[in-house]
Structures are given as structure tokens and as C-alpha cells.
C-alpha positions in Angstrom: -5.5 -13.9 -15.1 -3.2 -16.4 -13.0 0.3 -15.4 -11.7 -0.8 -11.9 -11.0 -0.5 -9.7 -8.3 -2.2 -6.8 -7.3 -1.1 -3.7 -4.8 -3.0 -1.3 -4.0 -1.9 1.8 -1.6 -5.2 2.7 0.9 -7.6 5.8 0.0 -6.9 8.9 1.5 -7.0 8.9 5.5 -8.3 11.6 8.0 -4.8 12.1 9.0 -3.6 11.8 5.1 -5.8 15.3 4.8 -4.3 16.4 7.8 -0.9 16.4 6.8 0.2 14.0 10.2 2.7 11.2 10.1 0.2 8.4 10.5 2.2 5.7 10.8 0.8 3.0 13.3 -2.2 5.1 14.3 -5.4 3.6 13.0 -7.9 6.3 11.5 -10.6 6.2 8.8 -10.7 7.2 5.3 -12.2 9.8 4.3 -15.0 11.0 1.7 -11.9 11.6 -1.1 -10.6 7.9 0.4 -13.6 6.4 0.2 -14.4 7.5 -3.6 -10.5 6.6 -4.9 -11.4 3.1 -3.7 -14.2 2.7 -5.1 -12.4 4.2 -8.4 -9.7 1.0 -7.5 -12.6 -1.4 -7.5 -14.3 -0.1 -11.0 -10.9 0.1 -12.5 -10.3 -3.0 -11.6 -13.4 -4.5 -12.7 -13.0 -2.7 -16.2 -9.8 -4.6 -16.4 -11.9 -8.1 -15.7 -10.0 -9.0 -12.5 -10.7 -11.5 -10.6 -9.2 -12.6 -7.1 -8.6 -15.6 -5.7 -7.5 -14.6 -2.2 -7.1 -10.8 -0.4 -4.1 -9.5 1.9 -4.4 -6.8 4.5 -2.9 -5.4 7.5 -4.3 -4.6 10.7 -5.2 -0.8 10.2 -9.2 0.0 9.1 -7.8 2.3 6.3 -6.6 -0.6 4.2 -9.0 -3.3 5.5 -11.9 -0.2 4.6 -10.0 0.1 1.0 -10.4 -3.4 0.4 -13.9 -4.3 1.3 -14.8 -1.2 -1.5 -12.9 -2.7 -4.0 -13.7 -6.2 -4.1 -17.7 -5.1 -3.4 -16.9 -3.1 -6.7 -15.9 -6.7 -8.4 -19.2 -8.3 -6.6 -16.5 -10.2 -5.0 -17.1 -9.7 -1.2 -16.8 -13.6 -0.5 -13.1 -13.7 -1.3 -11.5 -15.0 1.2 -9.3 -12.0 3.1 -6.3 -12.6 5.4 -5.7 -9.3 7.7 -1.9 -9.5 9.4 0.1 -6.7 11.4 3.1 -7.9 9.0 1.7 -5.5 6.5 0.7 -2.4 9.0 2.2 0.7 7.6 5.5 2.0 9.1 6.2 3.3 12.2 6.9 6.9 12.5 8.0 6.6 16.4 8.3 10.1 17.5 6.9 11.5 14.6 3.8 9.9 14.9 0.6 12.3 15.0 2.6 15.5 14.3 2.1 17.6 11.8 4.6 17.3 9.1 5.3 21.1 9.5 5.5 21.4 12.9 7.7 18.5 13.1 10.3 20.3 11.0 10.1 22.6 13.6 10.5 20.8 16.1 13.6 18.6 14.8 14.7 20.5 11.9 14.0 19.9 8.5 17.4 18.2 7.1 16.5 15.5 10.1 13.0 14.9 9.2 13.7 14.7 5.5 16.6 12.0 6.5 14.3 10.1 8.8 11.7 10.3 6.2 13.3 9.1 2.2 16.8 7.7 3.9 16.3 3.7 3.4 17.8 2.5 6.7 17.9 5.7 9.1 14.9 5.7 11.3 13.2 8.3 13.4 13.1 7.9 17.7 11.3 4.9 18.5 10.2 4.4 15.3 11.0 1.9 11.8 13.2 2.6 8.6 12.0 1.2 5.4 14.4 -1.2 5.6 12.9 -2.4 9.1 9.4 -2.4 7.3 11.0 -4.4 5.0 11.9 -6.8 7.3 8.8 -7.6 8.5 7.0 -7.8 5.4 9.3 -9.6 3.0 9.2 -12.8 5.0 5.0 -12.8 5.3 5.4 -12.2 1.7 7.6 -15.0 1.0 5.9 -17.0 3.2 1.8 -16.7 3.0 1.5 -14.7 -0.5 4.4 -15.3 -3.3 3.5 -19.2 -2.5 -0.4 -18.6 -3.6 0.9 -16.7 -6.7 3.1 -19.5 -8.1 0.4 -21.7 -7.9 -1.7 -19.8 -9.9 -4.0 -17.9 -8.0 -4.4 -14.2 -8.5 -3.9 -12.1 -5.1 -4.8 -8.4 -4.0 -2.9 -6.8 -1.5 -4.3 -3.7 0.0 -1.6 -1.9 2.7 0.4 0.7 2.7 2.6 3.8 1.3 5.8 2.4 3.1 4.6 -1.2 3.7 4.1 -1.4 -0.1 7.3 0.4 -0.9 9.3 -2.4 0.6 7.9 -5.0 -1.4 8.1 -3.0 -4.9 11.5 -2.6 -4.0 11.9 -6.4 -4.4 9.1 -6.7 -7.2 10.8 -4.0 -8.9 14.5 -4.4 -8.2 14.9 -0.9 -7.2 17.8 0.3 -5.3 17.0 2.2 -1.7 17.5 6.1 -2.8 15.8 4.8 -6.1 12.1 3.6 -4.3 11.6 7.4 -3.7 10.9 8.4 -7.1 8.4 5.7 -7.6 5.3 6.8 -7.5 2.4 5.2 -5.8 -0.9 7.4 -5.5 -3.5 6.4 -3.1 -6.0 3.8 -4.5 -4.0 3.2 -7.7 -3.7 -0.3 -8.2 -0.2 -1.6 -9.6 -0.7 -5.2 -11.1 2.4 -7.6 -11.7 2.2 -11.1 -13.8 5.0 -13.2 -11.7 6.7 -16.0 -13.7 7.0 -19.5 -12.2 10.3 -18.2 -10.3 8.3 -15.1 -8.7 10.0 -12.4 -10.9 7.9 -10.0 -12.9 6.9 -10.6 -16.4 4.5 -7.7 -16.9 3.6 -4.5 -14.6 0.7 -2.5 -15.1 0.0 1.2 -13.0 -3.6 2.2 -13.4 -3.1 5.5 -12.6 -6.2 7.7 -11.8 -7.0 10.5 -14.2 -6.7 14.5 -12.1 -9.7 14.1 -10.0 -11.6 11.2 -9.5 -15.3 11.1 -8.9 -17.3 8.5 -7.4 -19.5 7.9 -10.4 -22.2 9.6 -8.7 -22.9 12.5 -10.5 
């Protein structure tokens, strides 16, 4: 398949299970995490992809994600390009806290704001439009580029750092990217015409409990 693109949201994180606003913090996946991506990769696989080139951020939990999925598709050698442009949001002041406690702490009507408003962001911290803002242009610049030419590209990131680009991909308005479901390790493939707009889009969506094939 050329002219396709694939995102794919990290496996569950130690923090994920935690219920903390992760953000910029940098810690592993864990057992769930590390069987959803390997579910990404076999999905993948039984849907005969093949990639060309790999995009991550910074943050193990994504870089982890990808390695599992492309040593699913025996396709370790792909070349993979790892840039902070694609790090998941940052929660500021949020970061680390438990999203409970945090309502606590600064009341629940603020949290939810700083949390699904587009362009309000928390202390010290990023809105999704401010994500956006960093990843659109690495997109535009090192990515879109290899998928007009034909190449078929994986991106492996983030809930947020994702959101910004589907936004774009997807045409969807800022109070609209909420509903838009993106699981962990769910892969969301796009076939891009020659101008970079989407011709087809695919979720493969995970069945209610995954399992790592394992018995």
C-alpha cells in the first residue's frame, strides 16, 4: 500500500494504570501496554502492511510501542526517526497528579476546561492547540513529504500529540476532536491523495480484551 499512513496511540503506561496526568514524564508500558502493542503489530501484519519509514517522539512508551509493532511485521530494520515534536502534551501543573486528587485540588469545572477545551491550557503547561503547533509543522515538513511520494509511514506518539494531527487528517473542529475515539494501540490507517487529503480511513479497533496470543 503507497500513500498510507498509519497512527498509532502508545500501549498502556505505568502512569496510564495509575490514573496520573503523564504528560511530559517518561515512564514504561506496562504488561496490558506491552500486549496491546503487540496486538497493533499482529493486526497490522494481518492487514499485509508494510513500512517504509517509522515516526516517534522522545518518550520510551511510544518508542517501546513501536519497536513491538514493527518486530511483529519482522520489520525491525525500518528505518525510525524519534523527535520531541511528537512528545505528548504537557500537562504543566498537572503533571504527575492524580486525576482525582487534581480535582481536588483545582476544582473539577477547571480541570475538565484545562483538559477537553482546545486552546485553554493548564499552569505551565500546553493546550491542544499549542501541541498542535509543534507537530503540524514536523508533520508538514519530515512526514506528509514521504507520503506523497509514495512511501507508507507509521507514526507511533501520543493521545494528544495524535489528536492534533487527526484534527487536520480528519477536518474536525476543536470541541469535535473529543468525541473521537482513539484507544491505546489501535492503529488508524489513512490513504492520502497526491494533495495530502484523505481518500480512505481505516480504525482497527481492538475487540473487549485483548490477549497477547499466548495462551
Amino acid at each position: 500500500m503507497t500513500n498510507t499512513l498509519v497512527l498509532v496511540r502508545h500501549g498502556q503506561s505505568e502512569w496510564n494504570k495509575l490514573n496520573l496526568f503523564t504528560g511530559i514524564r517518561d515512564p514504561g508500558l506496562t504488561d496490558k501496554g506491552l500486549i496491546e502493542a503487540r496486538w497493533a503489530g499482529r493486526v497490522l501484519r494481518d492487514e499485509k502492511h508494510s513500512f517504509d519509514y517509522a515516526f516517534t517522539s522522545n518518550l520510551r512508551r511510544a518508542q517501546a510501542t513501536l519497536d513491538i509493532i514493527l518486530a511483529e511485521l519482522s520489520q525491525s530494520a525500518t528505518p525510525i526517526t524519534r523527535n520531541a515534536a511528537l512528545n505528548e502534551r504537557d500537562y504543566g501543573a498537572l503533571t504527575g497528579l492524580d486525576k482525582d486528587a487534581a480535582k481536588k485540588r483545582f476544582g473539577e469545572d477547571m480541570v475538565h476546561l484545562w483538559r477537553r477545551s482546545y486552546d485553554v491550557a493548564p499552569p505551565g503547561g500546553e493546550s491542544l492547540k499549542d501541541t498542535g503547533a509543534r507537530v503540524m509543522p514536523y508533520y508538514q515538513d519530515h512526514i506528509l513529504p514521504l507520503v506523497l511520494s509514495g512511501k507508507s509511514v507509521i507514526v507511533v506518539a501520543h493521545g494528544n500529540s495524535l489528536r492534533s494531527l487527526i484534527m487536520h487528517l480528519e477536518k474536525l473542529a476543536g470541541d469535535a476532536i473529543w468525541k473521537r475515539e482513539l484507544a491505546t494501540a489501535a492503529p488508524v490507517v489513512y490513504r492520502l491523495s497526491a494533495s495530502g487529503e484523505v481518500e480512505t480511513q481505516k480504525d482497527l479497533v481492538p475487540s473487549e480484551g485483548r490477549d497477547d496470543g499466548m495462551g
